[in-house]
N, C-alpha and C positions, 0 to 999 in steps of 0.2 A: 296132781289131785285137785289142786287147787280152780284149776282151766278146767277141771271135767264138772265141776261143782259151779261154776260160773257158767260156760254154755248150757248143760243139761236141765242146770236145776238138782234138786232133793232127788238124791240115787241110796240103795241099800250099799252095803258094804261087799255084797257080791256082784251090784253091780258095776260098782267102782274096780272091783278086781278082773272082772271080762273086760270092760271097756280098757282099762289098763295097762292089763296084761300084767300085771304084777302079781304076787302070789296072793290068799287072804290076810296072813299072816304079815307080811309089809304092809298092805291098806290099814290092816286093824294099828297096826304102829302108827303110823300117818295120820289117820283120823286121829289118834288118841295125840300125837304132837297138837294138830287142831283146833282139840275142842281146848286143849291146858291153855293155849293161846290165844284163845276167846275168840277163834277166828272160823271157828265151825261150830254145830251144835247138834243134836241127834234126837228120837223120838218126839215126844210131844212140841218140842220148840222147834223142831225143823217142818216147816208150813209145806209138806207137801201136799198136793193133789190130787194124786195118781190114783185111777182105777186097776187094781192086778186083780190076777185069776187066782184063788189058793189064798195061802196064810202068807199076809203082808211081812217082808223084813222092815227092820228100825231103819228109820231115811236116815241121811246125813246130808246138812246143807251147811251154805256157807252161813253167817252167823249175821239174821237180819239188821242188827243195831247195829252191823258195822260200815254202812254206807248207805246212800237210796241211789236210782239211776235215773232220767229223765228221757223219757220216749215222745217224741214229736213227727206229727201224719200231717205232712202242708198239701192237702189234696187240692183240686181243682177251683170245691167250689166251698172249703171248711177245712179249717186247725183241729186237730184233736193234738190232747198233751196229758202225759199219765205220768205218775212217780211211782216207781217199783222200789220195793228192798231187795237185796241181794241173792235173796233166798227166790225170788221171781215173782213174788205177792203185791199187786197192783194196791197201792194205799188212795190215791187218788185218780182223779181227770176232770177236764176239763175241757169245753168246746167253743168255737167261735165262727158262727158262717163267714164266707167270702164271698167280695162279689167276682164275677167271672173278669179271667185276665188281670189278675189282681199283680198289681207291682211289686218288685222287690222289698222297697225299704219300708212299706207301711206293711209288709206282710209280715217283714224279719222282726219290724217294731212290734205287730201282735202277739207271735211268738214269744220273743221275751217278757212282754207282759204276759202271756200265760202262763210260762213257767214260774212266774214270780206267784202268781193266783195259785196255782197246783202247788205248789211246795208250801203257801202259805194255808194251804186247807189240810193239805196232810200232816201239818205241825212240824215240819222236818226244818231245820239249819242247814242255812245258805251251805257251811264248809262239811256238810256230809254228802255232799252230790258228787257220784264218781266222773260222770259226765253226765252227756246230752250227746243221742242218736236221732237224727234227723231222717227223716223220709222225702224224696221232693217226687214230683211228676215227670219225671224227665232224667238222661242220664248223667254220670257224674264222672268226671275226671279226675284223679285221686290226685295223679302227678302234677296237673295244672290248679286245681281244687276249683276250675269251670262246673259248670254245668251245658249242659248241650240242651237248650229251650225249645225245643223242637215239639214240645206238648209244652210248652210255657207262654207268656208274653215275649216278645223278641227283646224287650229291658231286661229281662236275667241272666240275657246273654255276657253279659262283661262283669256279674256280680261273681264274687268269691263265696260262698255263703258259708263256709267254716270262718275264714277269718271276720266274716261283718258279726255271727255269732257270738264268737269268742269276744268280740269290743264291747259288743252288747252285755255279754253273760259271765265274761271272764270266769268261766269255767272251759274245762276240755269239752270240743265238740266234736262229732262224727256227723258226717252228711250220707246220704246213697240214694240208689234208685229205690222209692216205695215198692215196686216187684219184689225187687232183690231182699229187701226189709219183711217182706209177709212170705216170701219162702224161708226168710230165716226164723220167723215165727212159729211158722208151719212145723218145719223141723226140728225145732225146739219143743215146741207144746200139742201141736193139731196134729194134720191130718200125715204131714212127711215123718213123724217120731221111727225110728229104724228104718227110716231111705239112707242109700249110701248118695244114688243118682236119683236125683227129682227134679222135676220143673213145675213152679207156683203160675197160674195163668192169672193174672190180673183182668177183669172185664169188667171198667167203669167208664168215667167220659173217656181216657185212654185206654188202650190194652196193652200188657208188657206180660213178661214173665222172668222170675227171679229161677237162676237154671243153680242147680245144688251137684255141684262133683265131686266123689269121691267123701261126702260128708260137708264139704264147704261149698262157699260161694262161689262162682264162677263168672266174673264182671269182663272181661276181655280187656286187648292190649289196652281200648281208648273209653272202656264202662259201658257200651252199647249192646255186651252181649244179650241176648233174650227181647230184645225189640222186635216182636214178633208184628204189634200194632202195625209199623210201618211195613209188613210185606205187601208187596202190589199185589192184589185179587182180580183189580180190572186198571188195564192201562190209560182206559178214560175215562175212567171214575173219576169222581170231584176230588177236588186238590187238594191237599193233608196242607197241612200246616209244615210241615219238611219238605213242601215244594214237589214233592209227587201225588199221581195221580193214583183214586183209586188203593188208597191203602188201607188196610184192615178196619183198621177204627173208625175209618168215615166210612165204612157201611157196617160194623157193628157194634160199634160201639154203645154207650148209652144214648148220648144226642142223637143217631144217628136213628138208633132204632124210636127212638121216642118223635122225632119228626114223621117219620113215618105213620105212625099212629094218629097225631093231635089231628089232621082233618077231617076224622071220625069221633076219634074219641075226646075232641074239645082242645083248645089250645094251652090250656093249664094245666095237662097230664103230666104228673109226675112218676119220677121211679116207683115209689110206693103202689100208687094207685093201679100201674100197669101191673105190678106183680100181683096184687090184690084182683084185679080182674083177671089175669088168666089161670090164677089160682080156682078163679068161679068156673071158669069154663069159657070166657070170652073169648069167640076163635080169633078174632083179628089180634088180641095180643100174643094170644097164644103162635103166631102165625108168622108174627115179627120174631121173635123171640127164639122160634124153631128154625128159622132161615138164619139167624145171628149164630145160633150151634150150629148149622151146617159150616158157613164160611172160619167160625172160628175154630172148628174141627178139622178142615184140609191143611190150617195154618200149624195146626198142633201136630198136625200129622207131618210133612215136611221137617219140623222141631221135632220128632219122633225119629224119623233118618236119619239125620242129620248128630243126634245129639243119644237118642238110646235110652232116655230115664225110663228106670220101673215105674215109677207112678208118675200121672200127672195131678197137678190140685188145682182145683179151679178156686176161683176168689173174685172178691170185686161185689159188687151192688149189682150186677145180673145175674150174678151164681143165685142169687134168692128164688128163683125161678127155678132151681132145683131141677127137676126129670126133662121141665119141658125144653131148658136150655140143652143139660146133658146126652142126654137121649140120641139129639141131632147129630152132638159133636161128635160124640163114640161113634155113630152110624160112618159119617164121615173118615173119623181114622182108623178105622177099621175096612174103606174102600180105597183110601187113598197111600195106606203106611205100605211100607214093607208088610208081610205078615209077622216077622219075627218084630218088627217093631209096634206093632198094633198091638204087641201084649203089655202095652205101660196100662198100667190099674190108672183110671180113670175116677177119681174120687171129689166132693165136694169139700172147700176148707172147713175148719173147724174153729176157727175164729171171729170169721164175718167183719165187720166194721173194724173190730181192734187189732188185726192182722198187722197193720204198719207200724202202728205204735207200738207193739208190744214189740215190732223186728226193731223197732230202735233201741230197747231197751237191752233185748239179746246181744243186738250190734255192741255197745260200748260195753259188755260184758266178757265178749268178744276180743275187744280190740282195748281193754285197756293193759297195759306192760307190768302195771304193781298192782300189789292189794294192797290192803290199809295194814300199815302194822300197829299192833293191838298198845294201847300208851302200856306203860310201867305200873303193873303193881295187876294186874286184872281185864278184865272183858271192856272192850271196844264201845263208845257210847256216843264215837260221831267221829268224823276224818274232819282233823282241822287242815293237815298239811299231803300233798298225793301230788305224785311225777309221775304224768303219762306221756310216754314218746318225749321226752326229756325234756317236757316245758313242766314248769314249776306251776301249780294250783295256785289256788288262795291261800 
C-alpha cells in the first residue's frame, strides 16, 4: 500500500483496491493501520491534484511531514533542483545556467550547492531528505554507476556520479537517464497516467526516450535502452558525438535545427524565439521544425516495431512547437510503422521543463527500500535516521 502511495501519489481508497487487488475491506484496514501511525493521512491534508469525472472519493496519501525528496535535471545547458514532500507537492526549486560542455566536478559542486539553496528556501531539515534522484544527459550504468558521455564532455567518462554525490551530500542518491526520468514523471502525473507500455521522446540539444514496460522502466542490460538520438538517418551526415555519422540529433535536434535557421534569422536565435516565430506563422521556422517531425517520426516509428507502446509522449523544448512539430512526426509513423503499430496515441507531455526533475523525485520514491517510521508517541515531524539499500543515512 505503502509503494502504491509513494509511486502514484494521493489515490481514493477504491483506487488503492483496483490497483491492489485486495478487497475494500483490507485497504480500509490498511489505511486505517496508516493514518494511526502517522504514516498516511486522507481528505483535506492529503494534497491531491487530480482532475475526475463525477463525485470525487477522499484521497489518501502518504503523510507529507514525514520526509521531503530531492529532484535534480543536470541538462546540457542548466541545473534545475526541486524539493517535493511525500505526498508529491513541489515545496520549492531552484535554477542555475551552464555553460556548454560543462565538467564534471564544478557541475556536481553546483548541484550540491543547489540543493543546499532548495532545502534552505523550503525550510526543510537536512535529516528529512529521503534522497536525491538525479537526471543526467546521457545513459547510466547501474552495475558500474558509469555513465556512457556520449551526449556529455568526454571528462564524465571515468566519473561515478552516485558516489561523488553522496561525498558531497551524504545523503542517498539515485542517478539515471533524464529520458527515462520524464517518462517516469510522465507516468506518474502527465501525459503516460494509465499507460502499462509508453515511450517519453525527449527532443532538446539530445534526443533520447525513456520506454515504460509493463508499468515500469525499461533501461536494458548496459542503460542505453531508448537511445533513439543516436539512430543513423544519413550515413554521411556529420559526426555525433558517439563517433557516428549522421545520427538523429545532429539533424534534429535543438542546435541542429536552430543552425539551420540563424543565417536567416540572425545568429542569436534562440529556442524561445524560434517557437515564438513559427507560432506567428514564420515559414522558414516553421519549415525546420516540420522537417525535425518528419525525421524524428520515421525514428519513433522503427521504436514503434520494435517495441509496441500505446502511446507515445513527446517532451523536450521542441515539443513547444506543438502541431507544427507533431503533425510531421504522426505523418511519418503512420507511413513508416507497421499499421498495427502506428496506432501508439501520439500525444504532447504534460509537464514541459519540470519533466526531469519531477522523474527524480518519483525516482527515489521508487527506489527507496524503507519508509520513515513514525518516533514514539504520534505523527512524524522529520526522518532523523533512514536505511536505503543498506547504507545508513544521517
Amino acid at each position: 500500500m505503502v509503494e502504491l502511495l509513494r509511486e502514484k501519489g494521493p489515490l481514493t481508497r477504491a483506487d488503492l483496491a483496483r490497483l491492489s487487488g485486495l478487497s475494500r475491506s483490507m485497504v480500509s484496514t490498511i489505511v486505517g493501520e496508516l493514518i494511526s501511525e502517522g504514516l498516511a493521512v486522507e481528505g483535506d491534508e492529503a494534497s491531491g491534484r487530480r482532475h475526475q469525472v463525477g463525485r470525487p472519493g477522499v484521497l489518501v496519501s502518504l503523510n507529507p511531514e514525514a520526509g521531503v525528496v530531492v529532484g535534480v535535471d543536470v541538462g546540457h545547458r542548466r541545473v534545475l533542483v526541486a524539493v517535493a514532500n511525500l505526498s508529491h507537492e513541489v515545496l520549492a526549486e531552484v535554477g542555475r545556467d551552464l555553460p556548454l560542455d560543462h565538467g564534471p566536478s564544478t557541475t556536481l559542486d553546483l548541484v550540491a550547492e543547489l540543493v543546499r539553496e532548495v532545502l534552505e528556501e523550503a525550510g526543510v531539515r537536512w535529516g528529512s531528505v529521503v534522497g536525491v534522484g538525479v537526471g543526467l544527459p546521457a545513459p547510466f550504468e547501474a552495475g558500474t554507476g558509469r555513465i556512457h558521455p556520449s551526449s556529455l564532455a568526454p571528462s564524465w567518462g571515468e566519473v561515478r556520479p552516485v558516489e561523488e554525490l553522496r561525498r558531497r551530500l551524504r545523503l542517498p542518491v539515485y542517478v539515471e537517464n533524464d529520458a527515462n526520468l520524464a517518462a517516469l514523471a510522465e507516468l506518474v502525473w502527465g501525459a503516460g497516467r494509465g499507460s502499462r507500455d509508453a515511450a517519453c521522446v525527449v527532443v532538446s540539444d539530445g534526443i533520447g526516450a525513456g520506454l515504460i514496460v509493463d508499468g515500469r522502466l525499461y533501461r536494458g542490460a548496459m542503460g542505453t535502452a531508448g537511445e533513439i538520438g543516436h539512430t543513423v538517418m544519413d550515413e554521411y551526415g556529420p559526426i555525433c558525438r558517439c563517433g557516428n555519422r549522421g545520427c538523429l540529433e545532429m539533424l534534429a535536434g535543438v542546435p541542429a535545427v536552430l543552425e539551420l535557421l540563424r543565417p536567416s534569422r540572425g545568429p542569436d536565435l534562440t529556442v524561445g524565439r524560434m517557437l515564438r516565430l513559427a507560432a506567428e506563422g514564420d515559414a522558414a521556422c516553421r519549415r525546420a521544425i516540420e522537417d525535425a517531425g518528419r525525421l524524428i517520426g520515421i525514428a519513433v516509428a522503427n521504436l514503434c516495431n520494435l517495441f509496441n507502446p500505446e502511446r507515445v509522449i513527446i517532451n523536450g523544448e521542441l515539443s513547444g512547437a506543438g502541431e507544427v512539430l507533431l503533425g510531421p512526426l504522426r505523418a511519418s509513423l503512420g507511413r513508416c510503422a507497421l499499421p498495427v503499430a502506428a496506432t501508439a496515441e501520439v500525444v504532447p507531455g504534460q509537464l514541459g521543463a519540470r519533466a526531469t526533475v519531477l522523474g527524480g523525485v518519483a525516482l527515489v520514491l521508487r527506489e527507496t527500500d524503507s519508509f520513515v517510521a513514525p518516533p514514539r508517541g504520534g505523527k512524524p515531524k522529520g526522518v532523523t535516521e533512514r536505511t536505503t539499500k543498506g547504507e545508513a543515512n544521517r
